[in-house]
Jmol script that loads the backbone (N, CA, C; Angstrom):
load data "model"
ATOM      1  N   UNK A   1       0.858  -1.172   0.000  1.00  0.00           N
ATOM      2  CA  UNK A   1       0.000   0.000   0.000  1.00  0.00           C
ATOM      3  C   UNK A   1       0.899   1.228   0.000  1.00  0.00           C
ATOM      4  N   UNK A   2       0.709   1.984  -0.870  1.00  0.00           N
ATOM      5  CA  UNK A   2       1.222   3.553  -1.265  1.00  0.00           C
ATOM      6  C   UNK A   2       0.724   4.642  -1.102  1.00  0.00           C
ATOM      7  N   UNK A   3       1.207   5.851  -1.021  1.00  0.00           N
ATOM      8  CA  UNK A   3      -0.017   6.907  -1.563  1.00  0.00           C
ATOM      9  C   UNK A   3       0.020   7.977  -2.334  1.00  0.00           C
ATOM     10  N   UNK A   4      -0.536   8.455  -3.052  1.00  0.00           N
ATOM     11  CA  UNK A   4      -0.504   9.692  -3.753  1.00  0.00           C
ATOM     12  C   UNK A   4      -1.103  10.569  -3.416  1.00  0.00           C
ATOM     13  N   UNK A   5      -1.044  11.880  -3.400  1.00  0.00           N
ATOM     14  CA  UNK A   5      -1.050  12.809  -2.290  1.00  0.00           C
ATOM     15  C   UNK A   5      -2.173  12.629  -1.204  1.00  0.00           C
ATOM     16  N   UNK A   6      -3.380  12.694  -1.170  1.00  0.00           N
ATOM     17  CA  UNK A   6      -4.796  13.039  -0.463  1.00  0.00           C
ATOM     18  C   UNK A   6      -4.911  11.416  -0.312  1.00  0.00           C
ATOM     19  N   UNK A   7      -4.537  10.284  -1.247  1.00  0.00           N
ATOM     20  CA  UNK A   7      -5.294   9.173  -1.459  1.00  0.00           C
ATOM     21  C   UNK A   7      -4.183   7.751  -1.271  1.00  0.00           C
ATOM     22  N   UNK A   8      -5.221   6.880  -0.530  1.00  0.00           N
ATOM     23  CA  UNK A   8      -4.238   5.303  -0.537  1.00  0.00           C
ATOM     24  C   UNK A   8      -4.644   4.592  -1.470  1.00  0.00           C
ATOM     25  N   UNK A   9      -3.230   4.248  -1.559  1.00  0.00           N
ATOM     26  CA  UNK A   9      -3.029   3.133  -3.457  1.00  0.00           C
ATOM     27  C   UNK A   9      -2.899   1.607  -2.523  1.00  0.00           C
ATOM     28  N   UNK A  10      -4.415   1.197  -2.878  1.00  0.00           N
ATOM     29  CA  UNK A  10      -4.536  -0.662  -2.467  1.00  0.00           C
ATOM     30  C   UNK A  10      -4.319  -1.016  -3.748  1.00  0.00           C
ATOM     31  N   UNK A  11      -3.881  -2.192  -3.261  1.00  0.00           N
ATOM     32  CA  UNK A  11      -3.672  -3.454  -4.342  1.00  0.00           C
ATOM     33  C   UNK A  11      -4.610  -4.708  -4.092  1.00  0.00           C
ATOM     34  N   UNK A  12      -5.050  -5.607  -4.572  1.00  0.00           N
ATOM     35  CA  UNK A  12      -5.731  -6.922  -3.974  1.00  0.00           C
ATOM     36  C   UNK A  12      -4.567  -7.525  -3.674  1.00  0.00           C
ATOM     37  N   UNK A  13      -4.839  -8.716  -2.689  1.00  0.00           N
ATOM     38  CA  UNK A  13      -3.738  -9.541  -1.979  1.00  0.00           C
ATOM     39  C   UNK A  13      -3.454 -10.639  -2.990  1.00  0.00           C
ATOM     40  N   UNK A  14      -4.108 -10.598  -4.187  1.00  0.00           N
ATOM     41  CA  UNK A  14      -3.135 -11.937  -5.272  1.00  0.00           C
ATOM     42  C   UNK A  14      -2.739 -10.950  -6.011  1.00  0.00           C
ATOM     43  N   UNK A  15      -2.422  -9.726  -5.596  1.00  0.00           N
ATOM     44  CA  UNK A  15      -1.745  -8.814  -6.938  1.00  0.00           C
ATOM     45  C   UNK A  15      -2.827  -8.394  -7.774  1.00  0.00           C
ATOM     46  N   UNK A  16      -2.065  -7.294  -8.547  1.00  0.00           N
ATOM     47  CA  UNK A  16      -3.457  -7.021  -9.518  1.00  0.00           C
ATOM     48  C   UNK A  16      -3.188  -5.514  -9.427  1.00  0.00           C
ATOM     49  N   UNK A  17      -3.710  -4.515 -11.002  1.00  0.00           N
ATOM     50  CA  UNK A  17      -3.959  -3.481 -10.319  1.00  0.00           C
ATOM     51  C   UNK A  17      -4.227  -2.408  -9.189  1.00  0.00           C
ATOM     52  N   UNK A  18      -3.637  -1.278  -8.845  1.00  0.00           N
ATOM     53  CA  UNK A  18      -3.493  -0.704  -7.529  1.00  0.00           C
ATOM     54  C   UNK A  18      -5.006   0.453  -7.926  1.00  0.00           C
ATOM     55  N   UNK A  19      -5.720   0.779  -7.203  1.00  0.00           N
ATOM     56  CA  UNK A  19      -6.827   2.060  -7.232  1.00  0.00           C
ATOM     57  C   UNK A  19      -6.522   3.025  -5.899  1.00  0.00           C
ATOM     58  N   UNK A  20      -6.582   4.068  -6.193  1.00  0.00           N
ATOM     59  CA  UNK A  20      -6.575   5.124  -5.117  1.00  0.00           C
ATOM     60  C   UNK A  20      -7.914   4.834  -4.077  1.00  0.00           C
ATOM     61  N   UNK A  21      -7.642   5.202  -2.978  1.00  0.00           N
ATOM     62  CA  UNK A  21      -9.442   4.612  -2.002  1.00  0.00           C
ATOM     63  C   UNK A  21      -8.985   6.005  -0.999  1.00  0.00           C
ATOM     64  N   UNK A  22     -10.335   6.808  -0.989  1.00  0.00           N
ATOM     65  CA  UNK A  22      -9.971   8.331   0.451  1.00  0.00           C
ATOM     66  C   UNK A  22      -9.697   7.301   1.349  1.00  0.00           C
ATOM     67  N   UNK A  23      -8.636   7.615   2.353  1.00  0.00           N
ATOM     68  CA  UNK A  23      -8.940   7.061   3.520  1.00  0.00           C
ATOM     69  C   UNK A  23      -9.732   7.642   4.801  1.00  0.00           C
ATOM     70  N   UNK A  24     -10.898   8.169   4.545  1.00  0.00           N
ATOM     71  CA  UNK A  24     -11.708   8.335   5.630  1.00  0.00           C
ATOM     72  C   UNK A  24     -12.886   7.295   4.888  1.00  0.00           C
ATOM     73  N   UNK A  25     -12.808   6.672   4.163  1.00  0.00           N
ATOM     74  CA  UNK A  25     -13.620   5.772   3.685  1.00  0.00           C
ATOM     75  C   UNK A  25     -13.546   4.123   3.967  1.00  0.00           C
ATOM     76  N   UNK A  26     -12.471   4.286   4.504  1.00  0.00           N
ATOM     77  CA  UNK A  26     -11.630   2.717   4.788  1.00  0.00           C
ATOM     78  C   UNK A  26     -11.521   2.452   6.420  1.00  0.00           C
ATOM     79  N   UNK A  27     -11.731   1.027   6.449  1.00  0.00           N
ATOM     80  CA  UNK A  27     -12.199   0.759   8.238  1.00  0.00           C
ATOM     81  C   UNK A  27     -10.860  -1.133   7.716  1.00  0.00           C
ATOM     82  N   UNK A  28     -10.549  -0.876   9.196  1.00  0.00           N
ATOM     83  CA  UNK A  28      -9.571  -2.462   9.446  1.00  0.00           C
ATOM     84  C   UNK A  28     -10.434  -3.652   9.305  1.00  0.00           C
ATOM     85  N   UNK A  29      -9.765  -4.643   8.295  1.00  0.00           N
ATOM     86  CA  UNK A  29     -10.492  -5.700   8.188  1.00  0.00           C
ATOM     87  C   UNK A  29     -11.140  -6.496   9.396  1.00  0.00           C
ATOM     88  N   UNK A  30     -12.604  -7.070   9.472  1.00  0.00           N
ATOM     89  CA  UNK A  30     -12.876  -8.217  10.752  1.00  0.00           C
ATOM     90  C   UNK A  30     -12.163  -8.887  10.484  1.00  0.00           C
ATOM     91  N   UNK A  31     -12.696  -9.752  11.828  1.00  0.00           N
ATOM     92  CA  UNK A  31     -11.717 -11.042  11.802  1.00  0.00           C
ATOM     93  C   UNK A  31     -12.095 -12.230  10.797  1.00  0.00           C
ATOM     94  N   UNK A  32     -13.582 -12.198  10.246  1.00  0.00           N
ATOM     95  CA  UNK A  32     -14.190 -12.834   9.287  1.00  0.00           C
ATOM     96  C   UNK A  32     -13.440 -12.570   8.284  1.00  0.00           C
ATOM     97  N   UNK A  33     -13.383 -11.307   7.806  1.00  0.00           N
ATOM     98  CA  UNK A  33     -13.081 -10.875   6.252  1.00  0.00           C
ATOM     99  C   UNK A  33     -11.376 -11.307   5.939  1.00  0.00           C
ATOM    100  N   UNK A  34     -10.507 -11.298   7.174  1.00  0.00           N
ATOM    101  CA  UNK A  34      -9.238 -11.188   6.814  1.00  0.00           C
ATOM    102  C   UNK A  34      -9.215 -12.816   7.012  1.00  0.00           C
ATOM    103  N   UNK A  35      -9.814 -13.369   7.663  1.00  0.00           N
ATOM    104  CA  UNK A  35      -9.820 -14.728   7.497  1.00  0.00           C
ATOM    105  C   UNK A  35     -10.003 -15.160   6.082  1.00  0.00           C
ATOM    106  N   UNK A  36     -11.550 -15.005   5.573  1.00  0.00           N
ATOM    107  CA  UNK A  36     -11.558 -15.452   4.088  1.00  0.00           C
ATOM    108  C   UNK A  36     -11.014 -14.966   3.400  1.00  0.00           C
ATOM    109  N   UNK A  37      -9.620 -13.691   3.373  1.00  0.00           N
ATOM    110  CA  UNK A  37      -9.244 -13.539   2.794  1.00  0.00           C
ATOM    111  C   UNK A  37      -7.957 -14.021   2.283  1.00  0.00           C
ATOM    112  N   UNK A  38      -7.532 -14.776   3.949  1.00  0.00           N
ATOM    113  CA  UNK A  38      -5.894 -15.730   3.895  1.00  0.00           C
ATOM    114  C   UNK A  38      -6.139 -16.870   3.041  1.00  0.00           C
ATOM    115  N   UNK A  39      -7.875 -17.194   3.805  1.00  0.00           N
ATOM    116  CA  UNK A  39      -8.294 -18.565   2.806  1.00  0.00           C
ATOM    117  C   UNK A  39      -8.025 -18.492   1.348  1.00  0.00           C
ATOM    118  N   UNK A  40      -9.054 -17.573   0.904  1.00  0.00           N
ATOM    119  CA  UNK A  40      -8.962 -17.428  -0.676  1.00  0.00           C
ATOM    120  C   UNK A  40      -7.215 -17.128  -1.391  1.00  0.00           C
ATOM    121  N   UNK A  41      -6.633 -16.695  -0.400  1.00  0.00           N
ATOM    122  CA  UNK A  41      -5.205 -16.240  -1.145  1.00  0.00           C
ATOM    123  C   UNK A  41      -4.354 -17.776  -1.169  1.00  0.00           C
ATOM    124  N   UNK A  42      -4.398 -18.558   0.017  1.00  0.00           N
ATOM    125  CA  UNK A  42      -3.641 -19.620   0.269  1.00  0.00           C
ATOM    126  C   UNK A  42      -4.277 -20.739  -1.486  1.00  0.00           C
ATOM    127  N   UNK A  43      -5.882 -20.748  -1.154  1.00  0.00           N
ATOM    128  CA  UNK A  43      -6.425 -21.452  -2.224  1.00  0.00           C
ATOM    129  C   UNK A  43      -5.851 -21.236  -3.374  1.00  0.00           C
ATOM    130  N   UNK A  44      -5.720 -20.265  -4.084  1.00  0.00           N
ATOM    131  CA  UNK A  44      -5.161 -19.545  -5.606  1.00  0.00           C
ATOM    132  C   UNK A  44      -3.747 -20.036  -5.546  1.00  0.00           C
ATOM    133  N   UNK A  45      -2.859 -20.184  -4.254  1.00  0.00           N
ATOM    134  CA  UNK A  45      -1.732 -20.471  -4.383  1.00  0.00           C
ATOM    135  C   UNK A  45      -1.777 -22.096  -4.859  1.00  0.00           C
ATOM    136  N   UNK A  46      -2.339 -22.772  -4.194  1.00  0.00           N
ATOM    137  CA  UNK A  46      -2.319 -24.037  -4.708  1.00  0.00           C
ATOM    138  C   UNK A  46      -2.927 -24.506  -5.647  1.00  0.00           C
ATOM    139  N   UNK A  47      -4.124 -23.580  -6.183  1.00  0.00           N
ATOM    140  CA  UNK A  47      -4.601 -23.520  -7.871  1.00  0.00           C
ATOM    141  C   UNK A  47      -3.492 -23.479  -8.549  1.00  0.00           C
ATOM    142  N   UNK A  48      -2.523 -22.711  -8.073  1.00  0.00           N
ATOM    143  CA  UNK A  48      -1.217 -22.475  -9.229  1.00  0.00           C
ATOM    144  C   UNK A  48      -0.025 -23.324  -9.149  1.00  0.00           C
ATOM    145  N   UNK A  49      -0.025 -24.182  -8.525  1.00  0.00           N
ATOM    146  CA  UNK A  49       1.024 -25.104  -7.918  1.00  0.00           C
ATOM    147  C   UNK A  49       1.969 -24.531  -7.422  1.00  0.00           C
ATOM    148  N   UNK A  50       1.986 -23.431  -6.974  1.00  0.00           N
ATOM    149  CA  UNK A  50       2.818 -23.375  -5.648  1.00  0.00           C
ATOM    150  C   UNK A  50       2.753 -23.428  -4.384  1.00  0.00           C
ATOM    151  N   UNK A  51       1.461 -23.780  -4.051  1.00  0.00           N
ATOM    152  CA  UNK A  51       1.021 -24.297  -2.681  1.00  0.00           C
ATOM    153  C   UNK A  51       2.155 -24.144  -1.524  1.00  0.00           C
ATOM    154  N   UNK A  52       2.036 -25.097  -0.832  1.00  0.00           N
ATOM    155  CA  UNK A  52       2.855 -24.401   0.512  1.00  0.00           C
ATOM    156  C   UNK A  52       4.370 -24.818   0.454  1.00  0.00           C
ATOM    157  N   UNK A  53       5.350 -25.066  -0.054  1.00  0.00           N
ATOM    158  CA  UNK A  53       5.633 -26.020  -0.016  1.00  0.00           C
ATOM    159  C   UNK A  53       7.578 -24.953   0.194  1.00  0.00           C
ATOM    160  N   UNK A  54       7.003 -23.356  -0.133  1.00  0.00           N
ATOM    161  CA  UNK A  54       7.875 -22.906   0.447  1.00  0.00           C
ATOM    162  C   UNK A  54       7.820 -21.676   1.392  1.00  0.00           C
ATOM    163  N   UNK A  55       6.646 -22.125   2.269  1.00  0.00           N
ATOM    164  CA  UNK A  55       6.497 -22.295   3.371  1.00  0.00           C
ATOM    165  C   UNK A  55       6.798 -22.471   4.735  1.00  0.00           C
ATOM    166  N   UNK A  56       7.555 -21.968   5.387  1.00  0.00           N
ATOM    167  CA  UNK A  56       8.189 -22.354   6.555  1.00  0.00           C
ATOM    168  C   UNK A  56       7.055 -23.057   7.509  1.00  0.00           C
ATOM    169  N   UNK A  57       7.484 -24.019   8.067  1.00  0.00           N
ATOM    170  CA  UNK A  57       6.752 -24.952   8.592  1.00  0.00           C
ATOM    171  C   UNK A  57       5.397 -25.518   8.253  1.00  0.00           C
ATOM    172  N   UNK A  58       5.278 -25.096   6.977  1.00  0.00           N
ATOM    173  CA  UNK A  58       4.062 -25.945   6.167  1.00  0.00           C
ATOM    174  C   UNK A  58       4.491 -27.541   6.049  1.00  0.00           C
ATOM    175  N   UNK A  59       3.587 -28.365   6.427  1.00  0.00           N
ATOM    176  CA  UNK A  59       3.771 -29.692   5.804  1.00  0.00           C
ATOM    177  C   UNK A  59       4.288 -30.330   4.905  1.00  0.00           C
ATOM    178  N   UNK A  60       4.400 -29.592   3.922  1.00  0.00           N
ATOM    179  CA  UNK A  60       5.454 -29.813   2.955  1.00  0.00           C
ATOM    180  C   UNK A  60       6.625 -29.709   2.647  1.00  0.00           C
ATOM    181  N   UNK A  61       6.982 -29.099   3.839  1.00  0.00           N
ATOM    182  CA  UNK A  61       8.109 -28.304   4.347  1.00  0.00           C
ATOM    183  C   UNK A  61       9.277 -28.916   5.365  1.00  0.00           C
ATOM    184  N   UNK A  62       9.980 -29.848   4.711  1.00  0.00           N
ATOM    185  CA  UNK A  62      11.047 -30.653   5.563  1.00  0.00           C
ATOM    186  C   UNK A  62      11.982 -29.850   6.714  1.00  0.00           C
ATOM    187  N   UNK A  63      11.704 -28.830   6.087  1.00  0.00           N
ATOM    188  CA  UNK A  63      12.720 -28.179   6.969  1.00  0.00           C
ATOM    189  C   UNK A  63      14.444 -27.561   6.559  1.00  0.00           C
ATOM    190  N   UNK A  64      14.367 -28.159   5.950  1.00  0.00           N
ATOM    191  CA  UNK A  64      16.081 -28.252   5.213  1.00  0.00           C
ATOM    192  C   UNK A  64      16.260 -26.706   4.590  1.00  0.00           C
ATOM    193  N   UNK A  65      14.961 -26.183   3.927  1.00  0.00           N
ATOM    194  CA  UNK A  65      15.193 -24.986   4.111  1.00  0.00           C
ATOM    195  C   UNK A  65      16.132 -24.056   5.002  1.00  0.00           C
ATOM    196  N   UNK A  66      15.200 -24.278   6.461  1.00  0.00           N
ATOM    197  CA  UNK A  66      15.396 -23.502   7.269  1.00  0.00           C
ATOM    198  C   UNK A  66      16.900 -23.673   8.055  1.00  0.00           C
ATOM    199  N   UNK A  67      17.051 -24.943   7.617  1.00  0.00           N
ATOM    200  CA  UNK A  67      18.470 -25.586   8.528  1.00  0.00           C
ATOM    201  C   UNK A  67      19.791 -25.189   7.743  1.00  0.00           C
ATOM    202  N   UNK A  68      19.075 -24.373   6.353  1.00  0.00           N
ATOM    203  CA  UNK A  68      20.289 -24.017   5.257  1.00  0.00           C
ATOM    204  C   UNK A  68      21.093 -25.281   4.422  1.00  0.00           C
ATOM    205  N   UNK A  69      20.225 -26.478   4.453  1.00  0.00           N
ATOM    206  CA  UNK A  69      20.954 -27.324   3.647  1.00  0.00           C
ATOM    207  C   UNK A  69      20.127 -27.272   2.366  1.00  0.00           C
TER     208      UNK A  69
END
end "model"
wireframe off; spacefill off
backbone 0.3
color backbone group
């Protein structure tokens, strides 16, 4: 998130075009909305085959990453 002068530049969370939004118009996500929103982002990731897999401590995730081997 950016801004140009008066206005905040959002992006959607899978990327995508940025739109200016006033921010006296904008309120912090619930806990509902930011939920379905990890959901839907995690989902698209594994639509695309990159699923979790580089991931720190995802299941798919041996670890070897993190151990630097």
């Amino acid at each position: 998130m950016g801004h140009e002068g008066p206005y905040l530049q959002l992006r959607p969370l899978g990327g995508g075009r940025e739109w200016d939004a006033d921010p006296s118009r904008l309120r912090p996500l619930g806990p509902a909305e930011l939920l379905s929103a990890r959901v839907a982002e995690a989902n698209a990731r594994s639509r695309t085959g990159l699923g979790l897999a580089g991931i720190r401590g995802s299941p798919r995730n041996d670890g070897a990453e993190d151990l630097g081997r």
